[in-house]
PAKOL-337173 format. One record per residue (C-alpha): x, y, z. Coordinates in steps of 0.02 Angstrom, whole numbers, always signed. Layout:
{{X, Y, Z}}
...
end
This chain:
{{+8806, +564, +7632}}
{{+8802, +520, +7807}}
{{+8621, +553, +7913}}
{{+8686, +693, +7999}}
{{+8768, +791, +7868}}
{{+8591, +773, +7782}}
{{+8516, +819, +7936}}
{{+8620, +986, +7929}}
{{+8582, +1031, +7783}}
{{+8386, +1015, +7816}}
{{+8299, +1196, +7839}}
{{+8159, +1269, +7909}}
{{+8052, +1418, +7869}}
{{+7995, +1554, +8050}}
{{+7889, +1677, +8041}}
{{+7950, +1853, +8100}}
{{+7809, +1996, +8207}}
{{+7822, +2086, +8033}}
{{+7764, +1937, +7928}}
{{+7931, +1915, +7832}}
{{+8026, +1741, +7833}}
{{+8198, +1673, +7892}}
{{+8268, +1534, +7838}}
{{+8375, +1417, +7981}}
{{+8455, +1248, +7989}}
{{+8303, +1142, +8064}}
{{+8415, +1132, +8216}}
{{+8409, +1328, +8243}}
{{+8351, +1376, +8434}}
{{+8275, +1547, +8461}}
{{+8460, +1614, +8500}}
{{+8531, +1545, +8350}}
{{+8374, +1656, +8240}}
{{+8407, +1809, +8326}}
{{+8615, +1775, +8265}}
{{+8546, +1753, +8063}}
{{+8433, +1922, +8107}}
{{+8608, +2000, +8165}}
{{+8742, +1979, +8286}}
{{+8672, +2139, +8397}}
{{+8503, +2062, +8407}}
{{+8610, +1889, +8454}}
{{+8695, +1966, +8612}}
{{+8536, +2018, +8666}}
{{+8421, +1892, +8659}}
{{+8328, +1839, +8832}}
{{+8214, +1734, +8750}}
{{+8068, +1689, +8635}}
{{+7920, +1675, +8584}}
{{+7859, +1527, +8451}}
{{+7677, +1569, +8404}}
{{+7643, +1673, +8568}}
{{+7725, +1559, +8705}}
{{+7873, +1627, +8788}}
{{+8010, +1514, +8790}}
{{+8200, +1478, +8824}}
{{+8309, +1558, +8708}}
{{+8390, +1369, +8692}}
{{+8214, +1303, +8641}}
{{+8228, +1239, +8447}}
{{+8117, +1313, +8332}}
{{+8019, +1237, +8204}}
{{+7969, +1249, +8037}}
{{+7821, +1367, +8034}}
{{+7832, +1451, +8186}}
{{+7789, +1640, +8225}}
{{+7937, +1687, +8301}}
{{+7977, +1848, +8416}}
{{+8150, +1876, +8476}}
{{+8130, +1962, +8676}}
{{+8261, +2065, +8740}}
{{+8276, +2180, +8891}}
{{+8168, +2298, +8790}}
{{+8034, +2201, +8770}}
{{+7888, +2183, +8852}}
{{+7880, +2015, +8924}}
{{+8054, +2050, +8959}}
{{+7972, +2071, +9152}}
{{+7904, +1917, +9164}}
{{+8057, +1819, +9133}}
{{+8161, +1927, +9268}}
{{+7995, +1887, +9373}}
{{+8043, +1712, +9326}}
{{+8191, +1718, +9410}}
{{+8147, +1822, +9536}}
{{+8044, +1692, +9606}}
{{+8188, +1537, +9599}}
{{+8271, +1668, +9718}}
{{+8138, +1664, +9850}}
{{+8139, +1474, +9833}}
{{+8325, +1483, +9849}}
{{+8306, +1612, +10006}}
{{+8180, +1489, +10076}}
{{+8288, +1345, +10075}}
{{+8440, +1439, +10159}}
{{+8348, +1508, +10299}}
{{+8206, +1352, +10320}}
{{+8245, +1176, +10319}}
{{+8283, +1131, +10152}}
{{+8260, +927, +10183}}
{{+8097, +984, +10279}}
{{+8018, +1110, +10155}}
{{+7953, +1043, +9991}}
{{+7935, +1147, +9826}}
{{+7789, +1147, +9717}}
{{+7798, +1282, +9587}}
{{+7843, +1475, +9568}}
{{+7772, +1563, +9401}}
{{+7782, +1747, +9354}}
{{+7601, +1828, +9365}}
{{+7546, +1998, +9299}}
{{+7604, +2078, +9435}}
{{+7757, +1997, +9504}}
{{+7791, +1801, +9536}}
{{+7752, +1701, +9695}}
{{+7821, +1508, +9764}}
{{+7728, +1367, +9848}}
{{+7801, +1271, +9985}}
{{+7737, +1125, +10086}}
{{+7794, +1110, +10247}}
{{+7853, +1284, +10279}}
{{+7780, +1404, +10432}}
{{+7830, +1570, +10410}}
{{+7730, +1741, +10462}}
{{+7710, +1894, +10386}}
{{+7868, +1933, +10514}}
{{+7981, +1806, +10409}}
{{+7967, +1904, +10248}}
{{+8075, +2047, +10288}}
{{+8216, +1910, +10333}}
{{+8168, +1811, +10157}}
{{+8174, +1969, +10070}}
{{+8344, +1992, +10146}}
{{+8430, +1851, +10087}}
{{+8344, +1864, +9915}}
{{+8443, +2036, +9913}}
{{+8613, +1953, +9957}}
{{+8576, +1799, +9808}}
{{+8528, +1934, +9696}}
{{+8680, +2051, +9740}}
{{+8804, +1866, +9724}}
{{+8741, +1885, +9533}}
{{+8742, +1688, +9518}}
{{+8764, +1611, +9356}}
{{+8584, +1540, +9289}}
{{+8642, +1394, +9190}}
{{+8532, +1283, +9080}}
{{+8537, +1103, +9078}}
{{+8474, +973, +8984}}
{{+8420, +816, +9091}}
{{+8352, +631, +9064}}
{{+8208, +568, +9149}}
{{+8278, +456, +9250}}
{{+8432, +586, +9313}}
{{+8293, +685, +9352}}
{{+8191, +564, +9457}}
{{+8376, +551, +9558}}
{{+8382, +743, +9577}}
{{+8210, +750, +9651}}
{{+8187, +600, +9759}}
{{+8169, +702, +9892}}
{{+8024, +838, +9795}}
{{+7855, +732, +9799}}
{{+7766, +895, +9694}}
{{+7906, +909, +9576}}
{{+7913, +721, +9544}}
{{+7725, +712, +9508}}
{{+7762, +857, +9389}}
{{+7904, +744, +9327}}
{{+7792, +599, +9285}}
{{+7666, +711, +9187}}
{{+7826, +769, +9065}}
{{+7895, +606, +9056}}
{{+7705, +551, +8982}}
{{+7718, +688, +8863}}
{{+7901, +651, +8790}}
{{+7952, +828, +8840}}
{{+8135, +888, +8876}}
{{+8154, +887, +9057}}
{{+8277, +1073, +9107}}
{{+8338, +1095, +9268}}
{{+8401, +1285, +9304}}
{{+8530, +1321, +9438}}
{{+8609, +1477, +9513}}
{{+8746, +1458, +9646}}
{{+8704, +1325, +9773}}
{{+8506, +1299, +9720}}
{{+8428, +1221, +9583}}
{{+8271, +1181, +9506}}
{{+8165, +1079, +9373}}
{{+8098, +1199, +9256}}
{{+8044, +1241, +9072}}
{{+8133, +1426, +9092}}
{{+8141, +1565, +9030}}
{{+8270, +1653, +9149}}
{{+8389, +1806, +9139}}
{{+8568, +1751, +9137}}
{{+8603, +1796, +9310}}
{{+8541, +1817, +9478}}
{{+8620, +2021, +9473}}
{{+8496, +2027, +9318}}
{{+8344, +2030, +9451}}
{{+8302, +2205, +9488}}
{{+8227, +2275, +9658}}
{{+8095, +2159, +9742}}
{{+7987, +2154, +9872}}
{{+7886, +2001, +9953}}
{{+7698, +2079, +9964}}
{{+7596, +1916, +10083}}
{{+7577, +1757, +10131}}
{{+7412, +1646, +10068}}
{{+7369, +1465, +10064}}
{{+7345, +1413, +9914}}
{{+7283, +1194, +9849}}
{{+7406, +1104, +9745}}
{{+7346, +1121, +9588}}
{{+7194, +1228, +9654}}
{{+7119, +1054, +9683}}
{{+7035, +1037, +9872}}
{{+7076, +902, +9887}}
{{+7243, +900, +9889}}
{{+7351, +974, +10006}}
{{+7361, +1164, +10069}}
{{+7520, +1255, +10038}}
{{+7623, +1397, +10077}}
{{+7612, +1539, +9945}}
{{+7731, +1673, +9962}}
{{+7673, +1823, +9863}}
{{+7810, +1959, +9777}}
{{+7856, +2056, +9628}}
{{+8015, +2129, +9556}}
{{+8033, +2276, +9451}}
{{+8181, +2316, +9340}}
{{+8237, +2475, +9461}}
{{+8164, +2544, +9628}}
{{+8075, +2676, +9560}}
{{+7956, +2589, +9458}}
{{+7941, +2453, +9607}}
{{+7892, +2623, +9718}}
{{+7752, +2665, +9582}}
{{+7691, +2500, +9599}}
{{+7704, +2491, +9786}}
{{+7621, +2659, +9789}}
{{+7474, +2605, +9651}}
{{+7436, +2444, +9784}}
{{+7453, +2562, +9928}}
{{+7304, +2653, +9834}}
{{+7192, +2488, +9794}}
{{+7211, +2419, +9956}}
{{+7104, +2603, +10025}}
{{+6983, +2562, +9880}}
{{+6976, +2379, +9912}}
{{+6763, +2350, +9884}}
{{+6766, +2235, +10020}}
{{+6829, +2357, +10154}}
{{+6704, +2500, +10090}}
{{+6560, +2353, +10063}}
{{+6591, +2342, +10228}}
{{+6587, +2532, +10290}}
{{+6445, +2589, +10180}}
{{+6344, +2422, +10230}}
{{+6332, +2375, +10042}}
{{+6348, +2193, +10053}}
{{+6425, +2044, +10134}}
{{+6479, +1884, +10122}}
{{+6428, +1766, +10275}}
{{+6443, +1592, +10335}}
{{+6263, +1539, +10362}}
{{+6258, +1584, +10139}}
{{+6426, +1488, +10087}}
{{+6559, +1571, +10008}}
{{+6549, +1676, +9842}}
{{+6348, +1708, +9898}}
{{+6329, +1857, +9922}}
{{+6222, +1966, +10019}}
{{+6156, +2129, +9969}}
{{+6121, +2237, +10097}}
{{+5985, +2400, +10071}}
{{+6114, +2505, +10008}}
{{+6208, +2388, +9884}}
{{+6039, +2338, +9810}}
{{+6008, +2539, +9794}}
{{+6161, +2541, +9687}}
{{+6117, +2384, +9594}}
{{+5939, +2432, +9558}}
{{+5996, +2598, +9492}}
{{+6123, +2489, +9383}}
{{+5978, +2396, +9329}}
{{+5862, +2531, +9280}}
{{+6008, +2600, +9172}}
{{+6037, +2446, +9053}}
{{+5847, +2428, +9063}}
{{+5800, +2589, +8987}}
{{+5937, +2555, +8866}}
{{+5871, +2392, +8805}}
{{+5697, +2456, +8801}}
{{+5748, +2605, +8679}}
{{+5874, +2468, +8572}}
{{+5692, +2358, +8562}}
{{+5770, +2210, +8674}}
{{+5603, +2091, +8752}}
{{+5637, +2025, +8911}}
{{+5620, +1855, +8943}}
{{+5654, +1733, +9121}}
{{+5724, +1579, +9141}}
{{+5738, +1456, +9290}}
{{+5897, +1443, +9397}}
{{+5875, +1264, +9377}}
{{+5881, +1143, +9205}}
{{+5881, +976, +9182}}
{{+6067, +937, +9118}}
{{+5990, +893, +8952}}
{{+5996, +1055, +8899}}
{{+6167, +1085, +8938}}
{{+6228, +918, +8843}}
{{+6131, +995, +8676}}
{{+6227, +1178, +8706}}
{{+6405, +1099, +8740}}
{{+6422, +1182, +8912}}
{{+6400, +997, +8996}}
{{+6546, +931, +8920}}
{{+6663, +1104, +8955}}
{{+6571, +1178, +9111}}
{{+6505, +997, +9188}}
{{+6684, +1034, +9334}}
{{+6636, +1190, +9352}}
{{+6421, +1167, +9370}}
{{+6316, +1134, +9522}}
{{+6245, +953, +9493}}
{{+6123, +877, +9589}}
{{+6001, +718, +9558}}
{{+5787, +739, +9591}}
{{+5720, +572, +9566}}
{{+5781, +498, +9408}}
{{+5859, +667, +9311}}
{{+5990, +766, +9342}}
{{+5988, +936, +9357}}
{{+6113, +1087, +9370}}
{{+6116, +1262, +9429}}
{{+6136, +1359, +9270}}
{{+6317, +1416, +9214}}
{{+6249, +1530, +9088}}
{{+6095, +1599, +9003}}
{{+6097, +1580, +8829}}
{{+6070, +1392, +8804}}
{{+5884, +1438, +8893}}
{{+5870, +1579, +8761}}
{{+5899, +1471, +8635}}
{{+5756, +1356, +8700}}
{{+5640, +1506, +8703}}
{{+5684, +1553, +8529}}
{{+5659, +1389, +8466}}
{{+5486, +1361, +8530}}
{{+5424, +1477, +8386}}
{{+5411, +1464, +8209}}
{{+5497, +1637, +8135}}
{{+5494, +1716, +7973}}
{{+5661, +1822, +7892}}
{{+5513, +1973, +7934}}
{{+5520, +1931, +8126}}
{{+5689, +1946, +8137}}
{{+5801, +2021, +8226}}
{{+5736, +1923, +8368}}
{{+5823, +2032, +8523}}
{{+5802, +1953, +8691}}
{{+5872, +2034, +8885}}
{{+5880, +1941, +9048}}
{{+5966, +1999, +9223}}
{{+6001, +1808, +9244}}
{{+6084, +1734, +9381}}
{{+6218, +1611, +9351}}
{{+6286, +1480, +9456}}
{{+6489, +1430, +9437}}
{{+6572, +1305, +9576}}
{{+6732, +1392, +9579}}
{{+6876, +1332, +9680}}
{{+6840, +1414, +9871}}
{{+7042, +1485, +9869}}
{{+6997, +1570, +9713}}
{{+6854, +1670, +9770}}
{{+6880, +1836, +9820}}
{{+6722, +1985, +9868}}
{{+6640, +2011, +9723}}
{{+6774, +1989, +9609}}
{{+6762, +1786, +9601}}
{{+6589, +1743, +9687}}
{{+6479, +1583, +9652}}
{{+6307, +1668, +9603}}
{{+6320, +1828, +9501}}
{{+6222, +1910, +9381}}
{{+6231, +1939, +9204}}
{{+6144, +2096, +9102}}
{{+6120, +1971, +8962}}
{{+6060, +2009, +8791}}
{{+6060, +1883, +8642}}
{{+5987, +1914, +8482}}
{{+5959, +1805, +8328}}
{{+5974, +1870, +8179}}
{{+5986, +1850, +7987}}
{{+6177, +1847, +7919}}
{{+6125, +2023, +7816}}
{{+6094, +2092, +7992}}
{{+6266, +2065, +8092}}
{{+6336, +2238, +8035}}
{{+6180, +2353, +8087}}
{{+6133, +2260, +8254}}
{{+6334, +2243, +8304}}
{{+6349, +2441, +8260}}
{{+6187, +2471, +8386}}
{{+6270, +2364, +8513}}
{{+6431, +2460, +8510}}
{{+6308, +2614, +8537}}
{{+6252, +2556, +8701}}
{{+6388, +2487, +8762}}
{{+6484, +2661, +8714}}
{{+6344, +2739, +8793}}
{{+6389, +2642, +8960}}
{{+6566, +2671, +8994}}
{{+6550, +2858, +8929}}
{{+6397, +2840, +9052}}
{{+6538, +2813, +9196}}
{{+6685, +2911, +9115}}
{{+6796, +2758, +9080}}
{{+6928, +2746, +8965}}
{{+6928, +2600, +8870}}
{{+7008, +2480, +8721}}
{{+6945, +2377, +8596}}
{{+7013, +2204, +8536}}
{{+6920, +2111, +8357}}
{{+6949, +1937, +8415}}
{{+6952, +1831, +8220}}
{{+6935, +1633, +8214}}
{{+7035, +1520, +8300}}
{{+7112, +1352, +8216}}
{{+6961, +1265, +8330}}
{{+6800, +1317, +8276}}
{{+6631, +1275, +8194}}
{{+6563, +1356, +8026}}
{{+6596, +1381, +7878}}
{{+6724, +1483, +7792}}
{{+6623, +1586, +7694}}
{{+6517, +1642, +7882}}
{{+6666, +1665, +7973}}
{{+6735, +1780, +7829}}
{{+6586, +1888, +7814}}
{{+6563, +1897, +7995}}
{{+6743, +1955, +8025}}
{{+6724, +2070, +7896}}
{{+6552, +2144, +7961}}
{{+6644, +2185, +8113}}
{{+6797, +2266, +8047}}
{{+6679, +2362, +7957}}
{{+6591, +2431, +8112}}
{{+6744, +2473, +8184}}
{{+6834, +2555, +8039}}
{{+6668, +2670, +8001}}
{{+6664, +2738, +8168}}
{{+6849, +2759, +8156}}
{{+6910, +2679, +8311}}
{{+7090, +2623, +8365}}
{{+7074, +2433, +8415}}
{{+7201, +2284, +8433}}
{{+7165, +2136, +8304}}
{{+7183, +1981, +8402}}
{{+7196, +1850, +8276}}
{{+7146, +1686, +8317}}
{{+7071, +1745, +8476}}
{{+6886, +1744, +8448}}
{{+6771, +1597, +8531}}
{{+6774, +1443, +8432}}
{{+6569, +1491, +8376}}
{{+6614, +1655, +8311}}
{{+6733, +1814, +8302}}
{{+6692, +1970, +8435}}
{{+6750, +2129, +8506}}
{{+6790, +2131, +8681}}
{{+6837, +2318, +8775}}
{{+6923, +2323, +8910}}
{{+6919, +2485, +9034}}
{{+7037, +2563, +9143}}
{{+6995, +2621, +9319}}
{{+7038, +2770, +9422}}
{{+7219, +2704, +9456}}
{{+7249, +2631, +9302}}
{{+7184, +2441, +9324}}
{{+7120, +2359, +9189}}
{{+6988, +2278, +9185}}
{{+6876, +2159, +9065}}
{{+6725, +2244, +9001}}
{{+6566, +2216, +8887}}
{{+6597, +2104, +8730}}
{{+6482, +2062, +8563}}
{{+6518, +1897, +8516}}
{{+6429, +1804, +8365}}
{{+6391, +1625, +8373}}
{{+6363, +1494, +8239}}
{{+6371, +1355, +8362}}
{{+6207, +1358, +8474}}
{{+6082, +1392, +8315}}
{{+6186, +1240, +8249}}
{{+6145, +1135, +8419}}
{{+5975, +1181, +8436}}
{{+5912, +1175, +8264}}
{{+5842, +1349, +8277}}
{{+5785, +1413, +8072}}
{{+5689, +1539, +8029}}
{{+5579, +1527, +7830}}
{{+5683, +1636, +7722}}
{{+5620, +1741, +7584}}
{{+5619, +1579, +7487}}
{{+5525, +1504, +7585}}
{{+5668, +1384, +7625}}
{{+5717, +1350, +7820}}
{{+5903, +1457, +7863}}
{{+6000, +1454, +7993}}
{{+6009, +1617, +8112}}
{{+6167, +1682, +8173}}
{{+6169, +1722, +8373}}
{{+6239, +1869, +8440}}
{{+6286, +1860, +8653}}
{{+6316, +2030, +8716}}
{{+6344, +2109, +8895}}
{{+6348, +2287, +8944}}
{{+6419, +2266, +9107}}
{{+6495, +2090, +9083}}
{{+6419, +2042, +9271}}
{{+6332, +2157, +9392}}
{{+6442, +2096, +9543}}
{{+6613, +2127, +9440}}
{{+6555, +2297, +9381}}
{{+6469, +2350, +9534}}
{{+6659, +2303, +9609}}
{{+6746, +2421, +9497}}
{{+6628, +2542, +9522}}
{{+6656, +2536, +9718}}
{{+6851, +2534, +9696}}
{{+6849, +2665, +9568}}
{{+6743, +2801, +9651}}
{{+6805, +2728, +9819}}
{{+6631, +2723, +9881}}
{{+6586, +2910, +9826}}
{{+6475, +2867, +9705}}
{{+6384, +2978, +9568}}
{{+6237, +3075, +9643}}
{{+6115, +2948, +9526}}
{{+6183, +2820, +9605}}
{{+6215, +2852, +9798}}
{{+6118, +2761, +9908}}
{{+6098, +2916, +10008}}
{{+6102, +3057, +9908}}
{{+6046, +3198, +10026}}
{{+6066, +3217, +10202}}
{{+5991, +3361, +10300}}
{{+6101, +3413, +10453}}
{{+6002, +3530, +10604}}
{{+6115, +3617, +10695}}
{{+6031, +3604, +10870}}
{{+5852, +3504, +10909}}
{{+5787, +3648, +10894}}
{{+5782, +3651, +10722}}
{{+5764, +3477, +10708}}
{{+5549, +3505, +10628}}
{{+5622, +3626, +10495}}
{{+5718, +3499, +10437}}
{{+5628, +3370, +10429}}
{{+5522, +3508, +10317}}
{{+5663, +3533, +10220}}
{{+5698, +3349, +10175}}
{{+5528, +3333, +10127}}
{{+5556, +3461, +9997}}
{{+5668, +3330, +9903}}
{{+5548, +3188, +9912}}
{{+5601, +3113, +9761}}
{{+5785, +3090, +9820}}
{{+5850, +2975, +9935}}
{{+5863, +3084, +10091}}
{{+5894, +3070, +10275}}
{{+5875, +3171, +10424}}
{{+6032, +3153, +10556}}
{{+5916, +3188, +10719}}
{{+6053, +3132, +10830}}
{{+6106, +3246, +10979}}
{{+6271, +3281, +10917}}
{{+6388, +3416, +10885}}
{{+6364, +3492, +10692}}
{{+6544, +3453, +10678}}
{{+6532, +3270, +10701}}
{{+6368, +3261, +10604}}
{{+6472, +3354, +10440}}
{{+6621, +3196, +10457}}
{{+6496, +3071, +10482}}
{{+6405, +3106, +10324}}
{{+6583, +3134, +10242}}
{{+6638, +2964, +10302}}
{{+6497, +2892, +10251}}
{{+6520, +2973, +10055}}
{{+6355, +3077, +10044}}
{{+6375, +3171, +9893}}
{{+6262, +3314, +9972}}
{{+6237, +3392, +10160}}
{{+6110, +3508, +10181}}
{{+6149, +3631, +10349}}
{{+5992, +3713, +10459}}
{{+6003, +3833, +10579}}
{{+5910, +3958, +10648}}
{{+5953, +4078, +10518}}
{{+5912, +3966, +10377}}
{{+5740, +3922, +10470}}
{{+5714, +4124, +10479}}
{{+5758, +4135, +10302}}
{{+5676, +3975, +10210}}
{{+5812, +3940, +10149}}
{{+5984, +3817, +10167}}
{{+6153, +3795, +10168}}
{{+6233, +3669, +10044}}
{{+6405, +3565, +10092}}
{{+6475, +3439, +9946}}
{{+6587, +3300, +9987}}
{{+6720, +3392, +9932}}
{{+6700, +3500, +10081}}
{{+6647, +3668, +9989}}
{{+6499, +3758, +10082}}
{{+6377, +3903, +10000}}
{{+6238, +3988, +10134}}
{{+6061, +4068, +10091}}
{{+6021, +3934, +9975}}
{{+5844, +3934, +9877}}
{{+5773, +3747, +9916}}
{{+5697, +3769, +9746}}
{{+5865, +3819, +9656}}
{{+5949, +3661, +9754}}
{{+5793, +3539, +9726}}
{{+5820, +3605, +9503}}
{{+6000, +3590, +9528}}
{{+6004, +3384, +9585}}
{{+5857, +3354, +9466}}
{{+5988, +3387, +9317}}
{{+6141, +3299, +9398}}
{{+6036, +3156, +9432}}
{{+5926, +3160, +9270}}
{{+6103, +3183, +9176}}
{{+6196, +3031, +9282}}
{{+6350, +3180, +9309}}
{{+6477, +3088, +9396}}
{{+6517, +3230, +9512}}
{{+6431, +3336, +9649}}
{{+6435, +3494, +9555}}
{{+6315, +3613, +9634}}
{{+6472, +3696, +9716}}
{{+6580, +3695, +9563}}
{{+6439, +3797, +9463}}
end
């Protein structure tokens, strides 16, 4: 028998989404699976996925392999039109541009939509609507995407001329990988795929900005071109989308940071520092107070730990040899130091200067710690991506008996929190990944703990196998917004790894030393992330508890200007202010408006005759011949109760 009739008849075993098993010839690419499923399923393959990367549909599979077949129903079906959509901006580039002039880098799918980098390419926000144009015409030419399989050194003769794509080159020729070039029409390109099968398969699109972005986000490499877009599969669901951004951009935090003086961001501090300005810190401290109180009634001790450690610690937690890129290093003397990444490893140092009994425990500790990461300066963004943000940290350590009861108080607070704030959320068990430390009988029981919380309190959540940290299985949530952004919330995550690195024990009832299991939780995740979403989902009108001005009293002439001044001091324990300025009433009413103040309070002389007020919400309703006492009763409750609306009016 010759090799390759041998060869032929050698099978392999995949792995379909509902756990059943095909049998292939070893030679079997994702398209020829999707034929043995059925001939339908055949036709309509786009592409694949072998354990959870999205491939080519030519891409072999192996023996093993969880294997899902995407079509044009499926969901990552997007991101492989997106795919494409994106080689036809690089195409559109190089027909309008000078193609020997402008060099290619790369052009993923995101999320959202796709974007391109180019070196050597000036365009303006002006130049999109003529790229866009030409994308249109390649798209409406429904060119032909053809596959094709290329050696190294063919390749290196395609792309003499591509610096970016031959470094990319060189990094696949180290690996052994298959080198792919796709083309459509005139254009092609080195890449791994996957693509529809033709240009027409693109649906609407739309180019969205221009950025700079580093070649391969180092700084020290060069600054690109990015060209920002994002395709949808028809216009109307591109016009939700446009519509959706049209709505973040008039909730963007920075803009309204900026309006409501809640922060900023300036030169003389660096970028990703921060600056809180009166009113932000308002908000904050209020955010504070909240998770405070909470960890106070769930028995949490605070502890503090410096913003500075000698690097010592962080080679004992692990986080030198992961984080060491991303860290703030700096030498005193003879030691090295580092601004800390995280808070835990310091925890773990208090913790283990005590001796602790199985009695003492659970040991719960809180810190509003702030955190250092040196992320790359394109990358940071307001206070989405900053370099010094703070954590509502909590980390407990615990006997193994304990995980279920202190996980299931947890998941009360943080429930508590985003019910707090009225946000809709999801929850994810992450289990154990294939790298990870402890033992099987730990991670079992710990997996099992939490399934347990989350099946007794009945709650839909996705099981994300293999997805947990490799010290130890968690829940993450993850809450939507008031436009339907998602967003990454609190998370309980258990850790065998850091009791394992720092040698913390506790005396068992045995009087033998055991090993504690660590639990890391957040509530918030970070205060400058959260207080973000907060700002872009209430667009600035925050909750009464939580406005920085809650009250402001409006005189309708100076002449009533003493009475109220009398009447704010009726609501001393509010934040109130007094608009004394000589201006008309009307102008005073769309200031405070403008400036989100959930409450205006209107004297005039008839009011001042009465003792009594008028009441305006932000909403613009108005109610006369108020009792101050009623009104002072009223914002006690809505504030006492954290409402999230101005509801005197609505009563």
């Amino acid at each position: 028998m010759s090799e390759s009739d041998s060869q032929s008849e050698e099978r392999i075993v995949v792995v379909l989404p509902d756990g059943s098993e095909l049998e292939v010839d070893a030679d079997a690419t994702v398209e020829d699976c999707a034929y043995e499923i059925g001939p339908g399923l055949g036709r309509d393959t786009v592409a694949g996925k072998l354990d959870g990367e999205l491939v080519a549909k030519e891409q072999p599979a192996y023996d093993g392999a969880e294997l899902e077949i995407i079509t044009d129903q499926s969901e990552e079906y997007l991101r492989v039109m997106r795919h494409s959509a994106s080689h036809c901006l690089a195409q559109a580039v190089e027909r309008l541009f000078d193609a020997e002039e402008v060099k290619l880098a790369i052009g993923p799918p995101t999320d959202d939509g796709f974007y391109y980098d180019f070196d050597n390419l000036d365009v303006d926000e002006e130049d999109l609507a003529a790229i866009e144009a030409e994308m249109e015409e390649i798209i409406a030419a429904d060119y032909e995407i053809e596959r094709e399989d290329v050696s190294i050194e063919e390749a290196e003769e395609r792309l003499a001329d591509e610096p970016y794509k031959l470094e990319l080159l060189e990094e696949l020729a180290e690996e052994g990988q298959q080198v792919t070039f796709y083309s459509q029409g005139e254009w092609e390109d080195l890449c791994a795929g996957p693509h529809v099968e033709s240009t027409g398969e693109v649906g609407a699109v739309e180019l969205l900005e221009i950025a700079g972005a580093y070649w391969r986000g180092d700084e020290e490499n060069t600054m690109q071109t990015r060209i920002y877009g994002t395709a949808f599969e028809d216009e109307s669901d591109l016009e939700a989308y446009l519509e959706r951004q049209q709505e973040a951009e008039k909730r963007d935090h920075r803009k309204i940071g900026n309006e409501m003086n809640l922060f900023s961001i300036q030169d003389v501090t660096g970028p990703g520092l921060p600056l809180y300005h009166p009113p932000g810190k308002t908000v904050l401290k209020e955010l504070e107070d909240f998770v405070e109180e909470l960890n106070q009634d769930a028995g949490y001790d605070y502890v503090e730990t410096p913003h500075v450690f000698k690097t010592d610690l962080w080679h004992r937690s692990g986080h030198y040899q992961n984080y060491a890129d991303d860290m703030f290093i700096f030498d005193v003397g003879d030691d090295e130091f580092g601004l800390k990444p995280m808070n835990c490893p310091g925890h773990a140092a208090i913790f283990q200067d005590q001796s602790w009994s199985y009695r003492d425990l659970p040991i719960r500790y809180a810190e509003n710690g702030k955190v250092y990461r040196k992320e790359q300066r394109g990358e940071l963004s307001g206070l989405s991506r900053v370099w010094a943000f703070t954590i509502d940290d909590g980390h407990l350590f615990i006997r193994p008996d304990q995980i279920e009861r202190e996980v299931e108080e947890i998941m009360d607070m943080i429930t508590d929190v985003l019910e707090t704030f009225d946000l809709d959320y999801e929850m994810a068990l992450a289990t154990r990944p294939e790298k990870s430390v402890g033992s099987d009988e730990i991670w079992e029981q710990a997996e099992e703990q939490l399934e347990n919380v989350l099946e007794k309190r009945n709650l839909d959540y996705e099981l994300e196998e293999g997805d947990g940290a490799f010290y130890g299985p968690k829940i993450d949530f993850a809450f939507e917004d008031a436009i339907g952004r998602s967003w990454d919330g609190p998370t309980v995550q258990l850790d065998f790894n850091m009791p394992d690195r720092f040698d913390l024990s506790y005396v068992g009832e045995d009087n033998e030393e055991h090993e504690p299991v660590m639990i890391h939780r957040a509530l918030y995740g970070s205060y400058e992330r959260f207080f973000m979403m907060l700002i872009e989902h209430y667009e600035g009108r925050f909750p009464l508890w939580l406005a920085p001005e809650q009250v402001r009293v409006l005189p309708i002439s100076d002449d009533n200007l003493g009475y109220a001044h009398r009447v704010a001091n009726e609501f001393d324990d509010f934040r109130v202010e007094v608009d004394g300025r000589d201006s008309t009433l009307e102008r005073k009413i769309r200031a405070a408006h403008d400036d989100r103040v959930p409450y205006q309070i209107i004297v005039g002389d008839n009011e001042e005759d009465d003792g009594n007020i008028s009441v305006r919400d932000r909403f613009e309703d108005q109610e006369y011949d108020v009792e101050i006492e009623e009104f002072r009763n009223h914002l006690e409750a809505e504030r006492d109760e954290q409402r999230t609306e101005p509801d005197f009016l609505q009563d």
